[in-house]
Steps between C-alpha positions, in 0.01 A plus 500: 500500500194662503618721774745669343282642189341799514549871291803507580640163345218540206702851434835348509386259236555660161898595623513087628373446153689695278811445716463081373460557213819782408726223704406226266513729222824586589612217630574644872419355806187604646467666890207521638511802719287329739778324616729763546351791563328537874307774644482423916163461653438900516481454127804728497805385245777281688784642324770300732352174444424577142890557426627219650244223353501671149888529492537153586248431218682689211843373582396198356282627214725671209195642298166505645096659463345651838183638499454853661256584738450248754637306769362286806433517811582310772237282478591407072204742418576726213514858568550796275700814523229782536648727187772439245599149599666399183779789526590422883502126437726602234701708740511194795571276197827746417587520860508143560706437204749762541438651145720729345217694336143479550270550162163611528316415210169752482313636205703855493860596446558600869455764701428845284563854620150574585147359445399468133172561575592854572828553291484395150818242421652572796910404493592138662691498808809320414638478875323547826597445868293290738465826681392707197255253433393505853370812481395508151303163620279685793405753235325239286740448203583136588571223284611260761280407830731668793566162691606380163891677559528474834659133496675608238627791579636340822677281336673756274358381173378739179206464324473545203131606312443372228201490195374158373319628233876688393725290593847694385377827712752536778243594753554663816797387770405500789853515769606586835667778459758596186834635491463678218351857499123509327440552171224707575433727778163407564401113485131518514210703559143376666247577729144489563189671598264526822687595769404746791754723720405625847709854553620537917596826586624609843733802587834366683398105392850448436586530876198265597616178634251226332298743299537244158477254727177597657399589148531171337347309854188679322519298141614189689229432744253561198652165307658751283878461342669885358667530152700769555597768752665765370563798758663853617537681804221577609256270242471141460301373206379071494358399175278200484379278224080636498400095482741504790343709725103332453336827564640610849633821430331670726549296769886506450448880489340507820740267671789669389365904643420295830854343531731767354294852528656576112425871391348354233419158281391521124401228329644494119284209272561421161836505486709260204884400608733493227845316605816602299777192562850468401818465664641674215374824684761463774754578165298801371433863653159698479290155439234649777515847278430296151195362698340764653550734194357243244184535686511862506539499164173308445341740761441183785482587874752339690300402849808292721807438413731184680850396420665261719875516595632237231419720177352189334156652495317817496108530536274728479092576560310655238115440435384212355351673200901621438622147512525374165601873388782532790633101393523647126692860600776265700479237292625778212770688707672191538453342162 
C-alpha cells in the first residue's frame, strides 16, 4: 500500500472524499475512479481501455458519484490529470455512458462574449460550436480544459454550461455544429498580449521553391513552435508567443539571412492578438470592414492582419498597450 501514496494520491483525496460522501448523501452508488479510469505507463490517459471498463461499470449502476481528477496506473497507483481533471472525467464519464447532454456545473453562467475583466457585463453566449470555442479557447477565454470536449465531441454529445451558484441560468451550449443560422454574427471576442512577429521580405519569394519552408527550419531547430503565419507575395510574416521564443531572436534572425538571403527581416515586439470568432460571419458582409474601422475610430494601429479561409475568425496585431482599448472598439461595433 505504501507504494502507491505519494502527491499525487494525497491530491486526489479531497475529490475521493467528497465523492463518498455526495453518494451516501444521495443515496448513489459510489465509483471510485481508480478503478476505472487508467492512464498507461507513459502516464498518458488510456482512453480505449478507459471506455470499455467504465461502460461496463455504468451499465450496471443507474445513478452513481465519480470523483474527477484521477485515475491509476497500471501498477493501481493513483495518478492525476495534470489540469482540469474534474471536467474531462466528466467528459469520459459522458462518453462512456452515451449521454444525451453533458452538464457542466462551474461557478459562471457559461461562456460570455468577451472577458469581464476587460468588458464590463459582457452578453452570455447562448450557443457556441466546438470550433468557435476552439479558437476562442487558444486565445485564453476558456471555461473548459481543452481535452475536456474532445471525448465528447467525438462522440457527438452537447454540453451544456451551466452556474451552480444560479441554477435557472441557461448557460452556454456548447454543439457540433447547428442548422440554424446564428443569432449573432460574431460569437466571441478574445485575445491576449506578448507576442512577437518576425517580418521576411524577399523580391520574387513567391516563385521560391521552399522559401517558408527554409524559413520555419529556422524556428524549428531552435525548440521553437509559430502562432501564426500570415503572408503575401513577396513577404512572409511568423509571429511567436515572446515566452515562446526564450530570448533567441537574434539567433533566428541570423539563421534565417544565412538560409534564405531575405532583402530584409524586421523584428515587430509587443504586439497584442485580438481574435474575432463567429460562424455567424460566413452570413454577414463587411465583418472585416466593422473591425478594422472600429479601431480606426479609436485611433489604434493595425500591425498584421490574418483571416483564414473558413470566415469563422478574423485576427488582428495591434500593440499591447491598444489591447484592452481595441477588445472594447469591437466589442461595441458588434454589440
Amino acid at each position: 500500500f505504501k507504494a502507491h501514496v505519494g502527491t499525487d494520491y494525497a491530491a486526489s483525496r479531497g475529490e475521493y472524499l467528497n465523492g463518498i460522501i455526495m453518494a451516501n448523501y444521495l443515496g448513489y452508488e459510489f465509483i471510485d475512479s481508480a478503478t476505472v479510469i487508467f492512464f498507461d505507463e507513459e502516464g498518458e490517459f488510456d482512453a480505449d481501455k478507459t471506455n470499455k471498463v467504465l461502460s461496463k461499470k455504468l451499465e450496471s449502476a443507474e445513478k452513481a458519484v465519480i470523483p474527477g481528477f484521477y485515475g491509476a496506473m497500471p501498477d493501481g497507483k493513483v495518478k492525476t490529470f495534470s489540469r482540469g481533471g474534474s471536467d474531462i472525467t466528466g467528459s469520459i464519464v459522458a462518453k462512456a455512458c452515451r449521454a444525451s447532454m453533458y452538464e457542466n456545473w462551474t461557478d459562471v453562467s457559461g461562456c460570455l462574449v468577451a472577458d469581464p475583466r476587460v468588458i464590463k457585463d459582457p452578453q452570455p453566449i447562448k450557443v457556441v460550436t466546438y470550433r468557435e470555442l476552439r479558437e476562442l479557447s487558444y486565445m485564453g477565454a476558456s471555461v473548459l480544459h481543452e481535452e475536456a470536449i474532445f471525448p465528447v465531441r467525438t462522440s457527438g454529445i452537447p454540453i451544456n454550461i451551466r452556474n451552480t451558484n444560479d441554477p435557472e441560468a441557461a448557460g452556454t451550449l456548447i454543439v457540433e455544429s447547428t442548422c440554424q443560422k446564428p443569432d449573432y454574427t460574431i460569437t466571441g471576442i478574445a485575445g491576449k498580449k506578448g507576442f512577437v512577429a518576425v517580418n521576411i521580405e524577399k523580391d520574387k519569394m513567391n516563385s521560391e521553391i521552399g522559401f517558408c519552408r527554409k524559413t520555419l527550419q529556422a524556428f524549428e531547430e531552435n525548440g521553437i513552435s509559430i502562432e501564426h503565419m500570415p503572408s503575401g507575395i513577396d513577404t512572409v510574416s511568423v509571429v511567436i508567443s515572446d515566452s515562446n521564443l526564450k530570448n533567441k531572436t537574434e539567433i533566428i534572425v541570423e539563421e534565417i539571412k544565412r538560409a534564405c538571403n531575405p532583402d530584409s527581416v524586421v523584428v515587430y515586439p509587443n504586439m497584442a492578438l485580438i481574435a474575432t470568432v463567429g460562424t455567424g460571419m460566413a452570413y454577414t458582409k463587411g465583418v472585416a470592414s466593422k473591425i478594422f474601422t472600429a479601431l480606426a475610430e479609436s485611433d489604434i494601429n493595425i500591425r498584421m492582419i490574418d483571416q483564414g479561409s473558413s470566415e469563422i475568425n478574423v485576427l488582428v496585431g495591434i500593440e499591447n498597450d491598444d489591447f484592452e482599448k481595441g477588445i472594447n472598439a469591437i466589442y461595441k461595433a458588434f454589440n
